[in-house]
LUMZARO-964118 format. One record per residue: residue number from 1; x, y, z of N, C-alpha, C in turn. Coordinates in Angstrom, 3 decimals. Example, Ala and Ser with C-alpha at 12.3 -4.5 7.8 and 13.67 -1.06 7.14 Angstrom:
2
 seq     n.xx     n.yy     n.zz    ca.xx    ca.yy    ca.zz     c.xx     c.yy     c.zz
   1   13.190   -5.690    7.800   12.300   -4.500    7.800   13.200   -3.300    7.800
   2   12.850   -2.250    7.080   13.670   -1.060    7.140   12.900    0.030    7.870
//
This chain:
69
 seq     n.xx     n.yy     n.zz    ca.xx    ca.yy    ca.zz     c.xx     c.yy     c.zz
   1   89.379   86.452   90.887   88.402   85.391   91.037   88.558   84.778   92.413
   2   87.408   84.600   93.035   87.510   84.005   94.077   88.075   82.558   94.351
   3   89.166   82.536   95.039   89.643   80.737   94.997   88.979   79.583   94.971
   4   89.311   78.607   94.032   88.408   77.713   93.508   87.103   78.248   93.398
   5   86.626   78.824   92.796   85.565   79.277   92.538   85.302   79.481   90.959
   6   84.368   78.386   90.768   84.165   78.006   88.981   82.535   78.506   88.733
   7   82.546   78.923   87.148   81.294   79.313   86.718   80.503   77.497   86.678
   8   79.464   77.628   86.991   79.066   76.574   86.472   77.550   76.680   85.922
   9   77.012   76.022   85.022   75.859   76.136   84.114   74.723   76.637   84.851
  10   74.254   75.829   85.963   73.713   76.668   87.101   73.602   77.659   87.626
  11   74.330   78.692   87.509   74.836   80.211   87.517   73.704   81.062   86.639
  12   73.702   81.862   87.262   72.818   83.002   86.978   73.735   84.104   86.319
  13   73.200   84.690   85.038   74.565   85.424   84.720   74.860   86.248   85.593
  14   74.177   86.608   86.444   74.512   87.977   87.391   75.629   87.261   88.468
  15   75.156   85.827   88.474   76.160   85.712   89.917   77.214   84.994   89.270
  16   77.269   84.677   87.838   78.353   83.828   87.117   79.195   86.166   87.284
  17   78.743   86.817   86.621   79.643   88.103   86.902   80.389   88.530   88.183
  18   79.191   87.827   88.956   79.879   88.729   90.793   81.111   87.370   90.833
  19   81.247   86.628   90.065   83.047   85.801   90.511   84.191   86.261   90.008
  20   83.370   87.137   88.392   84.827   87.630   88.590   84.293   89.010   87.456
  21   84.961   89.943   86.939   84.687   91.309   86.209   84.855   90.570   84.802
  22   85.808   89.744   84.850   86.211   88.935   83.440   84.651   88.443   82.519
  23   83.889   87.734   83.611   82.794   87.304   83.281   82.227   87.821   81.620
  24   81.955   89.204   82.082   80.992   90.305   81.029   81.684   90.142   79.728
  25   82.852   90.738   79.540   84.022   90.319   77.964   83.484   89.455   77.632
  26   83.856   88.282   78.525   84.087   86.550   77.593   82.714   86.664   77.337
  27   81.571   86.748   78.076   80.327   86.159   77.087   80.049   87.145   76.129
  28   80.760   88.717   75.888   80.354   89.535   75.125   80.817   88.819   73.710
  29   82.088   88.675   73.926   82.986   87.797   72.607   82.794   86.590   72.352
  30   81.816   85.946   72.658   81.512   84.719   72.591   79.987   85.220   71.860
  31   79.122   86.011   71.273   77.987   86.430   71.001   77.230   86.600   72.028
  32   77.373   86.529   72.916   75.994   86.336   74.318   76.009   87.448   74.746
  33   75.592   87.970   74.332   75.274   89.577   75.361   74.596   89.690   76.152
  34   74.194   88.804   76.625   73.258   88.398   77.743   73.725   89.701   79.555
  35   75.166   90.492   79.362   75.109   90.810   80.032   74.258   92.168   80.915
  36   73.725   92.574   79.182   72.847   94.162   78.978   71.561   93.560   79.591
  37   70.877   92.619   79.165   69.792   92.154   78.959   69.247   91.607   80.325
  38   67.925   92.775   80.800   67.679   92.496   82.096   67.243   90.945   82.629
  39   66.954   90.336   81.880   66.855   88.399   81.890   68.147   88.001   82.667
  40   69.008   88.506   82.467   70.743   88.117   82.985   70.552   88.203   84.930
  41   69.325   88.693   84.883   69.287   88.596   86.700   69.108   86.441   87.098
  42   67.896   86.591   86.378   67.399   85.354   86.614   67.952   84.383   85.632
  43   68.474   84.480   84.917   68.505   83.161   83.853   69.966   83.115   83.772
  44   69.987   81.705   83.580   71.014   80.406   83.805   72.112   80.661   82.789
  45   73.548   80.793   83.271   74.537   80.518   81.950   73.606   79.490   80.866
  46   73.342   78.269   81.411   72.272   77.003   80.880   71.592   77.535   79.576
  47   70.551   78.147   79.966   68.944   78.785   79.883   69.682   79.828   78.614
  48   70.741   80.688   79.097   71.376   81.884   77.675   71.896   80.676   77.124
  49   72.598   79.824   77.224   73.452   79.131   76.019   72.607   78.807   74.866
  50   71.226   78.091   76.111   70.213   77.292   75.039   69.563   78.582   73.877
  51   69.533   79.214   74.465   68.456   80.396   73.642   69.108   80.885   72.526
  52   70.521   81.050   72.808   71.524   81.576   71.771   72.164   80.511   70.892
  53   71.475   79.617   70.628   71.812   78.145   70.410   73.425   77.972   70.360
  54   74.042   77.625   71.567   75.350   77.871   71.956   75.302   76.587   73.182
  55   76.750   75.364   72.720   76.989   74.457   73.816   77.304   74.502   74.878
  56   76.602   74.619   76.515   77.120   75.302   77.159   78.459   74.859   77.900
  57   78.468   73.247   77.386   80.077   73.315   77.985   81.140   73.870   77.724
  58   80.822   74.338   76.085   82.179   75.224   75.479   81.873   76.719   76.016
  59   80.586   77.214   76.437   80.607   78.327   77.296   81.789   78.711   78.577
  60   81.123   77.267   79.346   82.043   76.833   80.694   83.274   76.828   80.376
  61   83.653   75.969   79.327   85.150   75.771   79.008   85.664   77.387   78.936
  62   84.904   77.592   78.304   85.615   79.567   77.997   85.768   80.710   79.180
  63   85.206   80.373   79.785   84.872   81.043   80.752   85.666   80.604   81.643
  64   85.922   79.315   82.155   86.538   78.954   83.163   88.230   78.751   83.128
  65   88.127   78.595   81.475   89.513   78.654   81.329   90.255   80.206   81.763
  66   89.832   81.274   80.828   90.326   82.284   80.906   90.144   82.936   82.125
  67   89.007   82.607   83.182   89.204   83.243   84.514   90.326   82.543   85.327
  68   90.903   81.356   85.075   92.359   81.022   85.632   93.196   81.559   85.413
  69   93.019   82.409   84.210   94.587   83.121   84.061   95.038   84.306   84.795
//
């Protein structure tokens, strides 16, 4: 992961992926498969949470936690 460099809701899944390879897993295991799904160019960690009716801070939280490790 790039130093200090956090997913944030704003993120596009494509460019929430280009921070780190980890990206794709965590939202796979989290239900969001949003990573197959050509929408994942343009649309928002935000925009998938809402659709998948999913909170996106516990997205963030997941995501941001486990790319620190």
């Amino acid at each position: 992961m790039e130093e200090n460099k956090r997913i944030t809701k704003d993120m596009t899944i494509e460019e929430a992926m280009n921070v780190s390879p980890m990206v794709a897993p965590l939202l796979m295991s989290t239900g969001m498969h949003c990573v197959t799904c050509f929408a994942a160019q343009g649309e928002t960690i935000e925009e998938a949470a809402m659709v998948h009716g999913y909170d996106v801070d516990d997205i963030l939280n997941i995501l941001n936690e486990n790319l620190d490790k």
